[in-house]
N, C-alpha and C positions, 0 to 999 in steps of 0.2 A: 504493500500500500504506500505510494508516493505523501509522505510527512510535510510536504513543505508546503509552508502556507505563503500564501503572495500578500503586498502591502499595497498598500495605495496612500497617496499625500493627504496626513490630517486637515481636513480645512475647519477654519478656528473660524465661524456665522455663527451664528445666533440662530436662526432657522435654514435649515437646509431640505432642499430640493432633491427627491433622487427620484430619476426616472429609470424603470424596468424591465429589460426585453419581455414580450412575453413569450410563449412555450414552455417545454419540461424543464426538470433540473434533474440532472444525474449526474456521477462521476465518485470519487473518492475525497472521502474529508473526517478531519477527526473532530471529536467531541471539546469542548473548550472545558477549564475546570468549574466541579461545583463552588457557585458561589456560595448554596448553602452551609456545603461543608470547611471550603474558607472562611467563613464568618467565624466559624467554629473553633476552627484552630488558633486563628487571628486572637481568639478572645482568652480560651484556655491557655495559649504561650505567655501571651501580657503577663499571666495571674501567673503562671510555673514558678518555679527556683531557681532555673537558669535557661539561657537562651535555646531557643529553639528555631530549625533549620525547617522552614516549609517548602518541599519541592512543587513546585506551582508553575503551569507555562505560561500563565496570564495572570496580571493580578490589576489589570488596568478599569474593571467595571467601575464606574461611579458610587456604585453601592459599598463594594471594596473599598474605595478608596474614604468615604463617611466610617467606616470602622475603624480605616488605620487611621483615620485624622484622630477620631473621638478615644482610641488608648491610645496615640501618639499625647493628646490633652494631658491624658491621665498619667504621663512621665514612663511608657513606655517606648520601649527605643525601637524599631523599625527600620532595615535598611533593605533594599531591593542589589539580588544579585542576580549572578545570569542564571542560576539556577530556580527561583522564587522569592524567598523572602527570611529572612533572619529577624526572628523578633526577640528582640536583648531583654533580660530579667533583667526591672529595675527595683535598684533599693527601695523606691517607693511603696513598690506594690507588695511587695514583702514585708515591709512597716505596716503594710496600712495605712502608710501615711503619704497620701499622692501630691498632697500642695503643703509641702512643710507644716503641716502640724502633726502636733502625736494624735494615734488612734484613740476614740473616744470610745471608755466605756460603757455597758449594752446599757446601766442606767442612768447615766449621764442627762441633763435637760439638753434639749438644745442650743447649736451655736446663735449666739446675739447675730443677727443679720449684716450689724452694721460692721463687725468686727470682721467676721467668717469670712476667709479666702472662696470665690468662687470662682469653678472649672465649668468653661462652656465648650461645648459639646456638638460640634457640627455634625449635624445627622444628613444634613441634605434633603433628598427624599427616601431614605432607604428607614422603612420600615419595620427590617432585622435587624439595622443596628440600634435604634430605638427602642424596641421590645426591646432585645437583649440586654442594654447598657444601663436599661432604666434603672432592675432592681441590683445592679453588679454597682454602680454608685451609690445606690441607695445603704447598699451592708455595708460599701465601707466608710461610711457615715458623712458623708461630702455632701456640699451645698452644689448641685451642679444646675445649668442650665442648656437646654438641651435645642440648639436649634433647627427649625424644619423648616423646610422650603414646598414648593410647588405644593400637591392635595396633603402631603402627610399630615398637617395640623388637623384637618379633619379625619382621620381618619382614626377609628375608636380606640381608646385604652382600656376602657372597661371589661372585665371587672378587674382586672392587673391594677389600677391604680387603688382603686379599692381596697383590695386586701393588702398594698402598698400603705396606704392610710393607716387602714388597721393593725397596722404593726409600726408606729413613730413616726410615720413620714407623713409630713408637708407640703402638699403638693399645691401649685399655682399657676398663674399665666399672668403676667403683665401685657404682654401682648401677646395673639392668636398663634404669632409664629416662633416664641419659646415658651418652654414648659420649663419649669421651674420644681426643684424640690429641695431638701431640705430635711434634716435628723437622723437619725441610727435605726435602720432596721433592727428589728429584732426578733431574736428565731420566738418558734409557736407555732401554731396551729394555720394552714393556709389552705384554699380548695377554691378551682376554679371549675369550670364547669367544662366539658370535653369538648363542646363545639365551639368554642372559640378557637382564635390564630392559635396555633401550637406552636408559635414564638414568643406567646405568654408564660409558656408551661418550663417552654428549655428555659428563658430569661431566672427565673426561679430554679433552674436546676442547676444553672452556674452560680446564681448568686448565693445560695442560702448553704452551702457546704464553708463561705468564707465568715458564715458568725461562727460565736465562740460555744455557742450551747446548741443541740438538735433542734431538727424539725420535720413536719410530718407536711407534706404537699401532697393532699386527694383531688383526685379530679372524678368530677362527675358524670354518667353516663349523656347523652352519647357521644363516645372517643372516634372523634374523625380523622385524627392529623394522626395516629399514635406513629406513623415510616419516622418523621421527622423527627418526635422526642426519641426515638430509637435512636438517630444518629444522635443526636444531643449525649445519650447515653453513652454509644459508643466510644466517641470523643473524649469524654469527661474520665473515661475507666482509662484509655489510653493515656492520659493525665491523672493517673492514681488515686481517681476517684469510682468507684464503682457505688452506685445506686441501684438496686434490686427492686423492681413495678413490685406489690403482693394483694393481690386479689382478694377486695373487702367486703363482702356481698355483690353489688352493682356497682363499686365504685374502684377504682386503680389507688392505691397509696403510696407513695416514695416518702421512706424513711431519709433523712440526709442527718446525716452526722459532720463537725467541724472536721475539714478535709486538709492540708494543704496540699496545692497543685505541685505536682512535680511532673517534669519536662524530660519525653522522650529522646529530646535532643535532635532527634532527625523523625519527620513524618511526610508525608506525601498526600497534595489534595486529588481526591478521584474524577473523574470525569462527571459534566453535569449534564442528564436525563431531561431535567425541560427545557433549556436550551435544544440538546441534542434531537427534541422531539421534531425541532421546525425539519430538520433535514429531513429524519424519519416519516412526516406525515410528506415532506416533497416525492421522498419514494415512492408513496400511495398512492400518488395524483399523475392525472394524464399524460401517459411518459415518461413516468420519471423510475429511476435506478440509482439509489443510494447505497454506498459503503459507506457508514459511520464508524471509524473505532475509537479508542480510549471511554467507553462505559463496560459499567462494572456489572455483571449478569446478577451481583450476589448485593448489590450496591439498597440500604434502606431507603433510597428516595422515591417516593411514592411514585413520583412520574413516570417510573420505570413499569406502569402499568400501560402504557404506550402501545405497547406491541400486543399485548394482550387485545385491545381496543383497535388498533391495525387492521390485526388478523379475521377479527369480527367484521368487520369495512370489507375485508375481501383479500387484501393485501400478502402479496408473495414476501415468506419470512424466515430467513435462514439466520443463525447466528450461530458464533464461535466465542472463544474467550475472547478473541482478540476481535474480531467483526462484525457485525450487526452489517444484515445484506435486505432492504427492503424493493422492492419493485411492484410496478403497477400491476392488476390483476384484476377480474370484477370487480367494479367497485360496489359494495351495499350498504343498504343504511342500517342506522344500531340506535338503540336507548341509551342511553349515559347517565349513570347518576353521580354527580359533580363533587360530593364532597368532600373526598377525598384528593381529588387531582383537579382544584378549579383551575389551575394555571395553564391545564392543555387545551382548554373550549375554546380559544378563540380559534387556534389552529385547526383541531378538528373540525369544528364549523367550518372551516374554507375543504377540509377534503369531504363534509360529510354534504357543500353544496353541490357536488358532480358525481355524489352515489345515487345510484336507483333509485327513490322511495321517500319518504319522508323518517329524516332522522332527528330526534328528540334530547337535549340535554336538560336536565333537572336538577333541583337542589343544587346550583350556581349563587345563590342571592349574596354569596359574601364577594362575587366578583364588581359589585356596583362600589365597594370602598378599595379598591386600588388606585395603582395610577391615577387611572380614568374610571369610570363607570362603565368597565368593561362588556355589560352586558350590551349595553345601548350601543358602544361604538364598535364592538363585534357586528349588529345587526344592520347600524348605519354604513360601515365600511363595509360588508360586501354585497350588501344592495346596492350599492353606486357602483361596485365591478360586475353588478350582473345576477347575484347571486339572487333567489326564493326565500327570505328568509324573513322569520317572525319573533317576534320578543316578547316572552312571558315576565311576570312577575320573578320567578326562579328560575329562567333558563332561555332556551332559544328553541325551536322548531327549525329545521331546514328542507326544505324540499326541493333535491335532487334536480339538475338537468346535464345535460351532456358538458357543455362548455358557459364559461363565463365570458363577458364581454372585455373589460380593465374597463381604464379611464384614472379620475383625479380622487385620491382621498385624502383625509390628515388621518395623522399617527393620534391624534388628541392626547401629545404627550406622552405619551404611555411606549414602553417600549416591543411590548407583546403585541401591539397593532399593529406598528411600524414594520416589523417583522412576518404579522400573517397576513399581512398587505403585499410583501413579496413573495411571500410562498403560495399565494393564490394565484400570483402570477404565472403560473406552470398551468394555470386552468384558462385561463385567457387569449381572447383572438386579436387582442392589441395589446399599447403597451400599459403597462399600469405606472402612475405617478401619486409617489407619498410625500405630502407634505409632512414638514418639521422630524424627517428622517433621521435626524440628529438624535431623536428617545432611545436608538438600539444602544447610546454610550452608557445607559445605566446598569444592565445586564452582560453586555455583550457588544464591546466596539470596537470588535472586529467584523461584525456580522458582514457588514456589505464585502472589505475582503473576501469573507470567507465563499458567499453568491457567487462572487466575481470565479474563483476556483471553480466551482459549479459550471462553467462555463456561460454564465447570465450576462450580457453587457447591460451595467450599470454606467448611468451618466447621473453627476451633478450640476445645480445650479440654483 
């Protein structure tokens, strides 16, 4: 399989223009790394004993880069090499004490405002590093302020801030676009409920091993995210934390015990599956013949349910350790139910508009707090390329036709549009044109590159 990936010249606008060839997309290309399980590590190294070497072949996502700003904040040391990333154990974070003062006892009042050092927190729009950072600041008892850009101010903390509260913290907003808190967590009793983000659930599973006394985290039925607290898990045992789920009637409990992290020293981030899905659903679609490698067959990220949902679409599906071989095949339509893998609907919708029949996704409703209100701009964007498609309250209806027309859409932001705005392209009998095509930089900015491999001519303007 041909590794190399081609570049094209960063252009530094503000809004940018990319227009599409349309036709199939096939050819060979590998998987970029999980950014979920980079978040992961990014945050576990900070906390370790001593430095840790992350093998990473990208580490450039905009979202990446709001995690390594927000512990670079917090006084740990961060340096990029050709191989990933080095994140240096600082004295800080082994004190507990990130902005020169000592660690504050679990019964301590809290710090006077006027006096208290405060660390702000650029989040940007990324969403995991907000869950995550929230309650990992809050244990170790900092005044921080946490700033968000573009939808994330809106978009919910509840009930994570809640039980935030409930345990000494201070939570605020001066203004809409920082979040403010304030006092010492302290361990006790906590429980959120399973259907919320399960970036509520890991946030909680890093941060509550760094108090000084236990705590018990139940969550309540029904568990839709649990692939991702798995990795959170995984992660944390690899950082000499192991946490054991135990089955409380109807409810999941994690016992956490006062932990400290210690550092593998050398660890490696895996390939990422929603990402990896756009190629995978371009295999599916009119034409198309995908070799994906660098994903993990054995990998906890739920989106890895992909292929499973493929194959049901009709899709020809071979795979090896090393390969993931998708290609066109009858295409047919499928039922989905969303809650588990909301992050693939948009894309499926572009392959499930040019399957046979009418195809159904449900229990999507947490896709309206992303980015964008991905429901709407899912059903907005490929109605303007052609597409049969309907928008429920919870999901999308698609109803099937041979081919799509293209034409002009925006990304609304959002970088999951921008992206199945070009892989619907491969369903199109022109070209397709995405405004503000610049959104793939918060996931994925290499994407158009990587098209461009694909054999797609890509033009800007």
């Amino acid at each position: 399989m041909n590794n190399h990936r081609g570049r094209i010249k960063k252009i530094e606008v503000l809004e940018l223009k990319a227009i599409i060839q349309h036709g199939s997309i096939f050819g060979d290309i590998l998987a970029i790394p999980s950014k979920s399980n980079l978040h992961r590590q990014l945050i576990y190294a900070a906390l370790a004993d001593t430095a840790t070497h992350i093998i990473c072949a990208d580490t450039q996502a905009e979202d990446i880069t709001a995690t390594v700003d927000c512990l670079t904040a917090l006084g740990a040391v961060i340096t990029k090499d050709e191989d990933g990333l080095c994140v240096g154990a600082s004295p800080h974070f082994s004190d507990t004490n990130l902005v020169g003062m000592p660690p504050r006892s679990l019964d301590s009042s809290p710090r006077d405002k006027k006096t208290s050092s405060e660390v702000r927190l650029p989040c940007g729009e990324s969403g995991s590093t907000l869950r995550f950072m929230l309650p990992i600041v809050c244990a170790m008892g900092l005044r921080g302020a946490f700033e968000m850009k573009g939808r994330l101010p809106n978009r919910p903390l509840g009930p994570l801030d809640s039980q935030l509260e409930k345990h000494g913290i201070k939570i605020w907003r001066d203004t809409n676009e920082v979040l403010n808190v304030d006092g010492q967590l302290t361990a006790g009793e906590f429980t959120l409920p399973g259907d919320v983000s399960s970036q509520y659930i890991s946030g909680l599973l890093m941060a509550l091993p760094l108090l000084n006394k236990p705590s018990t985290l139940t969550i309540t039925p029904p568990f839709e995210s649990a692939d991702y607290v798995e990795m959170t898990l995984d992660t944390s045992k690899e950082f000499n934390c192991e946490i054991v789920p135990k089955i409380k009637g109807k409810n999941i409990e994690y016992a956490i015990s006062p932990t400290p992290y210690k550092s593998p020293l050398r660890t490696q981030t895996e390939g990422d599956w929603s990402n990896g899905a756009f190629w995978l659903c371009a295999g599916a679609m009119n034409g198309g013949n995908i070799r994906l490698g660098g994903l993990r067959n054995d990998s906890k990220q739920g989106d890895r349910l992909i292929l499973d949902i493929l194959q049901k679409m009709g899709a020809d599906i071979a795979c090896n350790e090393q390969i993931i071989h998708v290609k066109e095949n009858k295409r047919k339509c499928v039922e989905v139910d969303s809650r588990a893998i909301p992050d693939l609907i948009p894309v499926l919708a572009a392959v499930a508009a040019t399957c046979e029949g009418t195809s159904v996704f449900k229990n999507a409703s947490r896709l309206r707090l992303k980015e964008s209100d991905r429901l709407t701009a899912t059903a907005q964007t490929l109605a303007a390329l052609g597409a049969d498609i309907d928008e429920t309250p919870d999901g999308l209806i698609v109803h099937g036709k041979a081919t799509l027309r293209g034409g002009e859409v925006d990304s609304f932001g959002d970088h999951r549009i921008a992206m199945m705005a070009a892989i619907a392209s491969a369903a199109c009998t022109e070209p397709v044109i995405v405004n503000g095509a610049q959104a793939v930089n918060k996931s994925y900015p290499r994407f158009w590159d990587d098209l461009r491999i694909l054999g797609k001519r890509v033009e800007f303007c």
